[in-house]
N, C-alpha and C positions, 0 to 999 in steps of 0.2 A: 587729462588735457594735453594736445600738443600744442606749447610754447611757438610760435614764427618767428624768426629772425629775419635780420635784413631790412626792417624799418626803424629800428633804434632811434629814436627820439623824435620818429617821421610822421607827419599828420597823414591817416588812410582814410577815406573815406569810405562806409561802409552803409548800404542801400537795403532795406530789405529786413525784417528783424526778426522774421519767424524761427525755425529752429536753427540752418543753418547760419542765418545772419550774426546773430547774440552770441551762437558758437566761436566764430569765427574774430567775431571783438573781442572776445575774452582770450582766444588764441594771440589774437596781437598784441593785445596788453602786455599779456604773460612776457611777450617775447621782448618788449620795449619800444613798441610801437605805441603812437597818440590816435588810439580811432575814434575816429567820428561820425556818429551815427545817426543815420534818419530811415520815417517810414513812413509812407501816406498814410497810414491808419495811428490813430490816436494811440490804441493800448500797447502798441510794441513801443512808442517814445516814450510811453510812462514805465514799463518793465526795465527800457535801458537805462532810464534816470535812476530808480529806484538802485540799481545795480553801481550806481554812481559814475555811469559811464556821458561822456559830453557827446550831449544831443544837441546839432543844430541844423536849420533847415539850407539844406543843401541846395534850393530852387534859386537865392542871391548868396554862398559862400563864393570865397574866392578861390576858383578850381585851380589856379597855379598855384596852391600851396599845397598840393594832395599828389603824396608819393606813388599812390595807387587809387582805382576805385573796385572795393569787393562787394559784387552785386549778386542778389539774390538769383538763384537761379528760374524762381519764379516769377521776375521781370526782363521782357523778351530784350534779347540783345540785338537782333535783325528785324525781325520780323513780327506781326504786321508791321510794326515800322519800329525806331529802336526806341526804348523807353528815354523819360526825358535826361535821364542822369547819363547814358549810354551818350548824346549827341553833347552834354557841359565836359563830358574826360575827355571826346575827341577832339573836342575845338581846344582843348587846355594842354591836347596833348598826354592824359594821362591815361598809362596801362589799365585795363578793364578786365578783369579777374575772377575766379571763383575760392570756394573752399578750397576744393580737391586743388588746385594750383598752388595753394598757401599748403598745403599738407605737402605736395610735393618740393616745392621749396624746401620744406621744414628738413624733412628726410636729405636732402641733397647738400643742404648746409654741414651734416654730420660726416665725419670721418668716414673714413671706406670701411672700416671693418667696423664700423661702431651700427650702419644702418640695416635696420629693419630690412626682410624680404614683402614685396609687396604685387598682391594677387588683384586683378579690376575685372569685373566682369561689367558689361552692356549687352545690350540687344533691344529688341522689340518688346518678346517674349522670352520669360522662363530663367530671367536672369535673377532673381530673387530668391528661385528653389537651388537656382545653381549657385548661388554667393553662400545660402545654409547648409548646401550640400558640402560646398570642397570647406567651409568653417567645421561643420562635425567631420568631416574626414580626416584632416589637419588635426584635429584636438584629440581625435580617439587615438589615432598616432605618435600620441605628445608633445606634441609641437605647443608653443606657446603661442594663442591665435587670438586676432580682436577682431571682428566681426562689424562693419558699419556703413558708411555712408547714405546711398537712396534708399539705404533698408535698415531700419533701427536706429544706432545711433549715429551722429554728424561725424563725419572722420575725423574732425578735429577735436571733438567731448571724448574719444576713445583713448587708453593709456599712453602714456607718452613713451618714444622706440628707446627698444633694448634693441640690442643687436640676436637674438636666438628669435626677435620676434618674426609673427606672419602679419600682415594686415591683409583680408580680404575684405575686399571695400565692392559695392556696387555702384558704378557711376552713370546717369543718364543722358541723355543729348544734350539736354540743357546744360546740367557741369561740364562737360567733354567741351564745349562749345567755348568756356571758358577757362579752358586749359593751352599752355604753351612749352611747359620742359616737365608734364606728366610722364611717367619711364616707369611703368611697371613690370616688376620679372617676368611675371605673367598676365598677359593681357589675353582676356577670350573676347568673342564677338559671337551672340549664341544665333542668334538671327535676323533678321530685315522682314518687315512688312511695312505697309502705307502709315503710319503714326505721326501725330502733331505735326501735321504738314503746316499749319498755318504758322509754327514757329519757325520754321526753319525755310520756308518761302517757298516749297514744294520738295518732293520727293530728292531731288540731288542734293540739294543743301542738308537734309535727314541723313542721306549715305555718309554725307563728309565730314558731318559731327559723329558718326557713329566711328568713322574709319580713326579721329584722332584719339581711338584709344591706343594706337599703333605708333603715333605717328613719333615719340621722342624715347623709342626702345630704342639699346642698344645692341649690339651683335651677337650677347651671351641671352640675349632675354628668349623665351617663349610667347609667340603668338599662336592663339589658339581658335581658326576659323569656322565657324557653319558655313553651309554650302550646299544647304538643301534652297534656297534661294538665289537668281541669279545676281542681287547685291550684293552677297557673301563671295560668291564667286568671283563677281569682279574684284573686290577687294584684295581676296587671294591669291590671285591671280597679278596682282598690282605692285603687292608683297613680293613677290618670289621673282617681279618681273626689276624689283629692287636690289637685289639679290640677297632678299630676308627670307632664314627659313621658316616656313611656316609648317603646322601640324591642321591639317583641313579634316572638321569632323561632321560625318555624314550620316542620313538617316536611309541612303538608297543603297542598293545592293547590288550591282556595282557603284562603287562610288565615280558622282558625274565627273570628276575628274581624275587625272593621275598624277603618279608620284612619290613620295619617301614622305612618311608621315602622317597613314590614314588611320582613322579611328570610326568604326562604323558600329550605329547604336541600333540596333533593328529591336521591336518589343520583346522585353526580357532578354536581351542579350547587350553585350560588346563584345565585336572583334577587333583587335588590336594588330596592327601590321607585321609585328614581329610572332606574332603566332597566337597569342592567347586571346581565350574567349570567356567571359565572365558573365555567370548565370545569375541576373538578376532575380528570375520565381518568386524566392525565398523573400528579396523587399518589398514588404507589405508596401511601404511609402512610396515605390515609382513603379506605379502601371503605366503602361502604354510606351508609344514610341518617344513620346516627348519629356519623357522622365528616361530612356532611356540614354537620348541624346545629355541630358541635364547627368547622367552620370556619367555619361564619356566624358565631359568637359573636367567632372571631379578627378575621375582618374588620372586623368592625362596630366593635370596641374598639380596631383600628390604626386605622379612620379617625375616630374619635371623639376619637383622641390627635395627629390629624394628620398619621398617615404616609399617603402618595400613593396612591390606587388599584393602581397596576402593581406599586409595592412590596410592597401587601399580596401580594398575587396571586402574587407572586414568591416571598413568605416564606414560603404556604400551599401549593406547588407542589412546593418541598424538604425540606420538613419529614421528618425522618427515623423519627419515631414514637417511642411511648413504650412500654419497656418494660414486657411484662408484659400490656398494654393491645393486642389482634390485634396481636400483634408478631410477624411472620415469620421464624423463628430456621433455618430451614433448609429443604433437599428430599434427599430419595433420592430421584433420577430424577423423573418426574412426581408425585408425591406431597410435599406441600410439608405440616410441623408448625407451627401455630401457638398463638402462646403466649398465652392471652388469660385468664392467673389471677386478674387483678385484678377478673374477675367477680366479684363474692362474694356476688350473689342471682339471683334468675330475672331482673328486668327488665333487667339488666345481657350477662347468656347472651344473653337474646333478640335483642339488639342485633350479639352476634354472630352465632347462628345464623341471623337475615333477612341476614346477608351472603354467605351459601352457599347455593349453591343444593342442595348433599349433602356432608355431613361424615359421618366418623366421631368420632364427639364424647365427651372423655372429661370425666367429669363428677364431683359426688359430694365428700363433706368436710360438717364439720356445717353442717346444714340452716340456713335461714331459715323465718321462719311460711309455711305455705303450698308449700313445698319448690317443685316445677316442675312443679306442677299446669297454673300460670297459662302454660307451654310449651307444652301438648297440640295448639295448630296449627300450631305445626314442625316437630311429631314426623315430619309426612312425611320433611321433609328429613333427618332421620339416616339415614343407610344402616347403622350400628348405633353402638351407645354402651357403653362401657366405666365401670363404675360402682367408684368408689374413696369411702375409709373410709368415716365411722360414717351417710351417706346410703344407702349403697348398696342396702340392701335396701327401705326405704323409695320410692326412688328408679325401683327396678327394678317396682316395684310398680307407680308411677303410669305406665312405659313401656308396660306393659300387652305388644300383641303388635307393640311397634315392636322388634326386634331387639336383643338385649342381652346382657351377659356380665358378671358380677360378678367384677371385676379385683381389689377390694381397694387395692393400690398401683398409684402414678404407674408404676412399672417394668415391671409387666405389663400395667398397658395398654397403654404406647405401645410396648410390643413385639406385642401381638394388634392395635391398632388399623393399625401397619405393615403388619406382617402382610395383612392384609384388607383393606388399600387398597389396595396393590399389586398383591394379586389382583384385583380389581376392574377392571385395567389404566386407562388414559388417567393425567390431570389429577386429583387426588383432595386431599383435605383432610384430615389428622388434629387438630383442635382440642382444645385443652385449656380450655375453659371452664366454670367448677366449677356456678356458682351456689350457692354455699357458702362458707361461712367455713374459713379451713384449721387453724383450733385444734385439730383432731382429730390430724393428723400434722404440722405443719409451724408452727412460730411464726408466720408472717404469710405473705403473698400471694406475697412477692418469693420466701422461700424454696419454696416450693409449686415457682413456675415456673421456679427455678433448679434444680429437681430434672426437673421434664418436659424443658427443655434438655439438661441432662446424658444424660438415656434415651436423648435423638431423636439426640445425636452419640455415644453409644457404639454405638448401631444402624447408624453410619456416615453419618448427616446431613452434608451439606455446609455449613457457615454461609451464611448469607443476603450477606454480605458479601464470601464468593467465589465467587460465584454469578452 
């Protein structure tokens, strides 16, 4: 756990009590902070009691006695309109907060040579393979590294800073939204697409919480930009019009802009500005363009932290992948399932489907705006697509006359999509990449593709690991 300083003896009031909520009250505790806790839902108020922490209802407390309010990131702070606790701090006057803000307090509070180095990645997509990539690249290197925030564990459950330490934390709109003097050595920004616009009040309000991963770096720090979008672009462009250097890393050949500090990831490769080029082939774990960019971001942030050339290269080479994320979970015979759930929109699909040249792709789960209209020049490559819950029909609509079959459940697809790869005889693919959110059948992403795993080995799948 990291301890927070800075409310010593101070009542905080603290909204929200899922993972990072609880986290974050036991952080203040720790620190000597009084938090006080509330949550609309029953079981988080009986967890916090149980924990002996003071639960009270924050709907009549008196908000001029509250040093801060640390609000879940899962209660909208703008948008559609601000949650009710969001409009008691402003009228009270009281700062309105996240984890990651209290994490970086925590760190800021510490002596200069006593804190931590600390790495942030965000984006749209691909930030999650790219927070496990540069953590195993970091550690193969020997670096002392903790791995957490929108992925795995809450940044503040993670060990508390030594100074030799790395944190690589993943932060998303929502925390960034609620950050104020966040200052990571290295901060990336992997890409922009159209996501949770209804949180953030449309598409500029999304650019400008994505852009404050940037915004309380100092002059020694690294920023690390995509730029294969034109949000990326303005950003970086916004950076250097600041007079921040930035390193712009691209997936086009020339890169769309110019400048001192390019890193270009084309499939299976990096070129690097100062000359070197690094043959991804050999990593089973990132095919395609979007694993290749996801290792440029690795690269670029080992050697910005000072690990050696070879070593990056070495750590991006092993890397054994991230579940959930094109994660190879098995084959029968030549036909190999992959689990790639953590899609949960079209831009994200897309990324897998340009890694095939022909899947049978099972797709489908409630929709995002737009559904997978923005797909229709992939569609060659499906050799057909298996459509599951409440997109399905939807779904099957926009495939028009690409091949398809309304599965309903993960179970009948990837028993028809078997099926018909097999027939198909050779090398074949059956992907699970939804471009949908799984709240229709499944609590979250993990459980989705713990469900397609289970199909592909009752089917008799071999695991990938005996393989």
């Amino acid at each position: 756990m990291i301890p927070v300083p800075g409310y010593e003896g101070r009542r905080v009031a603290v909204f929200g009590l899922g993972r990072s909520g609880i986290t974050a009250a036991r952080a203040l505790q720790a620190g000597g902070a009084v938090p006080i806790l509330w949550d609309d839902g029953v079981s988080g108020r009986m967890q916090a009691e149980a924990e002996g922490f003071q639960v009270e209802d924050l709907t009549v407390a008196d908000w001029s006695g509250f040093a801060a309010l640390v609000l879940s990131p899962g209660a909208p702070l703008t948008h559609p309109k601000p949650h009710w606790t969001v409009d008691r701090a402003h009228e009270a006057c009281v700062p309105v907060i996240g984890d990651v803000e209290l994490f970086a307090r925590a760190v800021a509070a510490l002596p200069h040579d006593a804190r931590p180095r600390v790495v942030a990645i965000t984006g749209t997509n691909g930030k999650s393979t790219t927070t496990a990539l540069i953590g195993w690249v970091l550690k193969q290197a020997g670096l002392t590294v903790h791995v957490g925030g929108n992925i795995g564990i809450g940044v503040l459950a993670l060990p508390a800073p030594t100074p030799e330490a790395v944190y690589v934390i993943e932060v998303s709109s929502y925390q960034l939204d609620l950050t104020t003097t966040f200052a990571p050595d290295v901060a990336i920004l992997t890409n922009i697409s159209p996501d949770h616009l209804d949180r953030h009040g449309g598409m500029d309000g999304y650019v400008a919480a994505k852009r404050r991963i940037f915004q309380a770096q100092g002059p020694d720090a690294t920023a690390l930009v995509g730029v294969d979008e034109r949000w990326g672009r303005q950003i970086l462009a916004g950076l250097r019009a600041d007079g921040r250097s930035a390193v712009e890393v691209s997936t086009a050949s020339p890169s769309p802009l110019a400048g001192e500090g390019i890193v270009r990831a084309v499939p299976g490769r990096i070129e690097v500005d100062e000359g070197a080029i690094i043959d991804l082939t050999p990593a089973r774990s990132l095919p395609g363009r979007h694993n290749a960019q996801n290792a440029a971001f690795a690269y670029a942030t080992a050697r910005a932290l000072g690990v050696s050339h070879d070593a990056a290269v070495e750590g991006l080479l092993t890397f054994p992948g991230l579940a959930h994320r094109m994660e190879t979970i098995g084959h029968i015979g030549p036909v190999r399932f992959i689990n790639d759930s953590k899609a949960t929109n079209a831009d994200a699909a897309r990324q897998a489907l340009s890694s095939y040249p022909s899947v049978f792709w099972i797709a489908g789960g409630r929709a995002k705006d737009g559904g997978i209209d923005d797909l229709a020049d992939l569609f060659p490559r499906v050799a057909k697509a298996y459509l599951i819950g409440e997109a399905a029909d939807a779904f099957a609509a926009a495939l028009g006359d690409t091949p398809h079959v309304i599965a309903r459940t993960i179970d009948a697809a990837v028993a028809a999509a078997a099926a018909d790869a097999a027939d198909a005889g050779g090398e074949q693919i059956v992907l699970l990449s939804p471009a949908c959110a799984s709240f229709d059948q499944y609590p979250d992403f993990e459980a989705r593709g713990e469900a397609f795993r289970a199909a592909a080995l009752t089917l008799g799948a071999t695991p990938e690991t005996a393989s």
